[in-house]
C-alpha positions as protocol buffer text, in pm:
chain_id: "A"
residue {
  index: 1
  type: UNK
  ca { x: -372 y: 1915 z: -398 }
}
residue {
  index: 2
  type: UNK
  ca { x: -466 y: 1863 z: -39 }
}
residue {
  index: 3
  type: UNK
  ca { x: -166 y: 1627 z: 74 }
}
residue {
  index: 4
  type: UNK
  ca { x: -442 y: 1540 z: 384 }
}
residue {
  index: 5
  type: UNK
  ca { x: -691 y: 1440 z: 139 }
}
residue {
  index: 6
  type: UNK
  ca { x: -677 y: 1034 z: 82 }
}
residue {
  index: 7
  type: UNK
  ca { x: -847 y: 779 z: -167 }
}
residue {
  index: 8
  type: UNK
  ca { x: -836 y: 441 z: -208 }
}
residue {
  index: 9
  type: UNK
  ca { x: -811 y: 224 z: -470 }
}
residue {
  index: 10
  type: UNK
  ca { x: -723 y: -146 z: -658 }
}
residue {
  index: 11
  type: UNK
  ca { x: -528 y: -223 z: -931 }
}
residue {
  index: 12
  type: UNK
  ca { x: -374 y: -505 z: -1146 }
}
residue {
  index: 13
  type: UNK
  ca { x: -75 y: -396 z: -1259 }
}
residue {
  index: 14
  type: UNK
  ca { x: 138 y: -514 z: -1601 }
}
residue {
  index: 15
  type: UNK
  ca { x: 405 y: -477 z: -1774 }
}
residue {
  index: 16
  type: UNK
  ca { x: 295 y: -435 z: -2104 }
}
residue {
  index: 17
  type: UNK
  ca { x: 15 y: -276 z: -2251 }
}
residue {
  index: 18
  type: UNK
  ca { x: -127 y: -512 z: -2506 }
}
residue {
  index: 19
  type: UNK
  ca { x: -228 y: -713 z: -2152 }
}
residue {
  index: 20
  type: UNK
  ca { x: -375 y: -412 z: -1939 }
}
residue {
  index: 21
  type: UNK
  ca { x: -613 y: -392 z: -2272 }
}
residue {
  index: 22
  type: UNK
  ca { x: -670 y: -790 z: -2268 }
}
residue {
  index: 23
  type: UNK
  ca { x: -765 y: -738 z: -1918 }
}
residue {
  index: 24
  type: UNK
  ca { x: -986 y: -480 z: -1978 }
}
residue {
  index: 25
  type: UNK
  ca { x: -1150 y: -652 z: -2238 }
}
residue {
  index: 26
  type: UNK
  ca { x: -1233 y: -918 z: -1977 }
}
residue {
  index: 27
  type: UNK
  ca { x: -1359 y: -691 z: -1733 }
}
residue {
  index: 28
  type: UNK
  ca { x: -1576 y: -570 z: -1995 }
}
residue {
  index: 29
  type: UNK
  ca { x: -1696 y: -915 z: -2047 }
}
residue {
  index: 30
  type: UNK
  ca { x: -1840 y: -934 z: -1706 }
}
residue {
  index: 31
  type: UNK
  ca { x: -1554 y: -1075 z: -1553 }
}
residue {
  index: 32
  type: UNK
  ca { x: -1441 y: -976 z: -1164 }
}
residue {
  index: 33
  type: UNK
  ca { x: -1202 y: -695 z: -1100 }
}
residue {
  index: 34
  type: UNK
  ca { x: -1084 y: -863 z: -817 }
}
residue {
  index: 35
  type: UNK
  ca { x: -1040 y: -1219 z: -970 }
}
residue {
  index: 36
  type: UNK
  ca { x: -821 y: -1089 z: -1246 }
}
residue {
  index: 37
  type: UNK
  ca { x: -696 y: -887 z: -1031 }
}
residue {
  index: 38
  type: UNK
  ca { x: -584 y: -1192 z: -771 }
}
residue {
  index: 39
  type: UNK
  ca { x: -475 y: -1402 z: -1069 }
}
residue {
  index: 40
  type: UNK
  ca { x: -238 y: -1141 z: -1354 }
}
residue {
  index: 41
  type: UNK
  ca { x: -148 y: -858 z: -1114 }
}
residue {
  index: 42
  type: UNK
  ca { x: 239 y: -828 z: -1046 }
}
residue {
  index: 43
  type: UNK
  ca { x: 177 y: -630 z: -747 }
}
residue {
  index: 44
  type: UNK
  ca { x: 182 y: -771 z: -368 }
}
residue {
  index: 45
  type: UNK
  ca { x: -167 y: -617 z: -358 }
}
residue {
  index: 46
  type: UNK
  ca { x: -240 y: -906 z: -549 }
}
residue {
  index: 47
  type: UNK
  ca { x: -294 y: -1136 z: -261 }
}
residue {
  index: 48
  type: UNK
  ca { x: -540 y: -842 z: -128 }
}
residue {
  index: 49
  type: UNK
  ca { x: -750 y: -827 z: -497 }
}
residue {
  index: 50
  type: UNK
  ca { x: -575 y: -566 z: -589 }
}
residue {
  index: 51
  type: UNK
  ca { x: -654 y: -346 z: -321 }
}
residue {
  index: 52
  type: UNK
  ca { x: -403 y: -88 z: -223 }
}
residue {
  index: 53
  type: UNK
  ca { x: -619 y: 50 z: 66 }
}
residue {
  index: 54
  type: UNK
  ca { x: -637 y: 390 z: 210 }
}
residue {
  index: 55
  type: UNK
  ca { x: -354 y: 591 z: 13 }
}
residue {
  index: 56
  type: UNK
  ca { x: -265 y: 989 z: 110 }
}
residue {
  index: 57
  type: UNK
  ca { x: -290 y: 1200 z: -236 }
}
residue {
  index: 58
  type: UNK
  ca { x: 114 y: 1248 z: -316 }
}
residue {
  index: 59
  type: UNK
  ca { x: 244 y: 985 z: -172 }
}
residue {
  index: 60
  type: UNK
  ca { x: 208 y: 705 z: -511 }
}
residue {
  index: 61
  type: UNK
  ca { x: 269 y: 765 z: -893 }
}
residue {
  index: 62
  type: UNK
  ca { x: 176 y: 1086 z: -1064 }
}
residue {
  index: 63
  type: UNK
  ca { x: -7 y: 935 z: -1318 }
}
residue {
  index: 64
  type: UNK
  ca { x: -163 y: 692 z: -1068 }
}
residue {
  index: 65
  type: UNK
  ca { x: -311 y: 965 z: -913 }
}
residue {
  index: 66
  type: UNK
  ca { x: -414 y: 1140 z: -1183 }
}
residue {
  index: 67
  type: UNK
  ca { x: -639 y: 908 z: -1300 }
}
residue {
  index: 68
  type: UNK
  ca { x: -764 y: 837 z: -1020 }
}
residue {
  index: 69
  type: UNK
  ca { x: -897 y: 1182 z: -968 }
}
residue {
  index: 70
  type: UNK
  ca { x: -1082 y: 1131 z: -1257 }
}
residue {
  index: 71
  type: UNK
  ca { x: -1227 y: 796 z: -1155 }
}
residue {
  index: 72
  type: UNK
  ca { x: -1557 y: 780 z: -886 }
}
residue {
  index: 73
  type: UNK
  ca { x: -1609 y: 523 z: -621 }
}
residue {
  index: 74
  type: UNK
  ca { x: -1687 y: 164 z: -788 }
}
residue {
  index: 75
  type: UNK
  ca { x: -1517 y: 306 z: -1124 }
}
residue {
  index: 76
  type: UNK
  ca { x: -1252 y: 106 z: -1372 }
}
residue {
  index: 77
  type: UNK
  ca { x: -1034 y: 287 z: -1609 }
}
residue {
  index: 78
  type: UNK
  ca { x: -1099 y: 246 z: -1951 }
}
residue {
  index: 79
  type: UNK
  ca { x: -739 y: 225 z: -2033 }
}
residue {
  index: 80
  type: UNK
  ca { x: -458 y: 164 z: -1937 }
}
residue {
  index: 81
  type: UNK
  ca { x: -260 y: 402 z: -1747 }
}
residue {
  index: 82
  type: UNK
  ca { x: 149 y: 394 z: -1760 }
}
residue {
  index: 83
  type: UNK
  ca { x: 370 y: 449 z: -1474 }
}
residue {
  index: 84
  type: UNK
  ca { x: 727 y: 387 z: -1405 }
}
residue {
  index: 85
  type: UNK
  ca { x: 622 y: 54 z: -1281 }
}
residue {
  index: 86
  type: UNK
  ca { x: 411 y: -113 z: -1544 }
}
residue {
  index: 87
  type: UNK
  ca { x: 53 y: -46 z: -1668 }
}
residue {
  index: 88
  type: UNK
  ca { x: -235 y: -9 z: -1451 }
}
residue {
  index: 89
  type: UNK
  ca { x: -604 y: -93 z: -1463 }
}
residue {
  index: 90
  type: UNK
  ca { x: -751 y: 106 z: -1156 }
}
residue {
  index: 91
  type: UNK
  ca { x: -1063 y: 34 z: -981 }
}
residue {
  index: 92
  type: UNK
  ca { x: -1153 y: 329 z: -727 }
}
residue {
  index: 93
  type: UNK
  ca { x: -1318 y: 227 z: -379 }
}
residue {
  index: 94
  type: UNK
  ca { x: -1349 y: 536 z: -247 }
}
C-alpha cells in the first residue's frame, strides 16, 4: 500500500455490535449518516458528523482501512466492522 495515498472518511463508532447493526438498520430506513452519526457516535468526530477528514493509508486501524478500500466515495458499510476501539459504521467521502 502506497503510504502517500490518502482517503477520507466518517464514521459512528460503538461499542457493541448489536448497536452498529441498529444503526445500520436506521440508515437503511432513510435516516442521515451524519445525524446518527452527530447523535450515537463515541468518537470526537462526532461533533464533525462523523467525519474524520483527509486520513494517510497506514496511519488508522487495520481493519478500518480495510474496509474502507473496499468502500467507494458516498458508500456505507453494510456491517459492522470491529477494531480495537469499538465497532464502526463507515461512510467513505472520498
Amino acid at each position: 500500500m502506497n503510504a502517500l495515498k490518502k482517503y477520507h472518511a466518517a464514521h459512528i463508532l460503538v461499542k457493541h455490535a448489536y448497536e452498529a447493526e441498529d444503526l445500520i438498520k436506521k440508515l437503511a430506513e432513510g435516516k442521515s449518516f451524519e445525524e446518527l452519526a452527530t447523535k450515537f457516535s463515541n468518537c470526537q468526530s462526532a461533533k464533525n458528523q462523523g467525519d474524520l477528514g483527509q486520513i494517510a493509508f497506514g496511519k488508522a486501524d487495520p481493519d478500518f482501512e480495510e474496509a474502507v478500500e473496499l468502500l467507494k466515495p458516498g458508500q456505507i458499510t453494510k456491517k459492522p466492522i470491529r477494531s480495537r476501539f469499538g465497532f464502526h459504521i463507515i461512510k467513505r467521502i472520498s
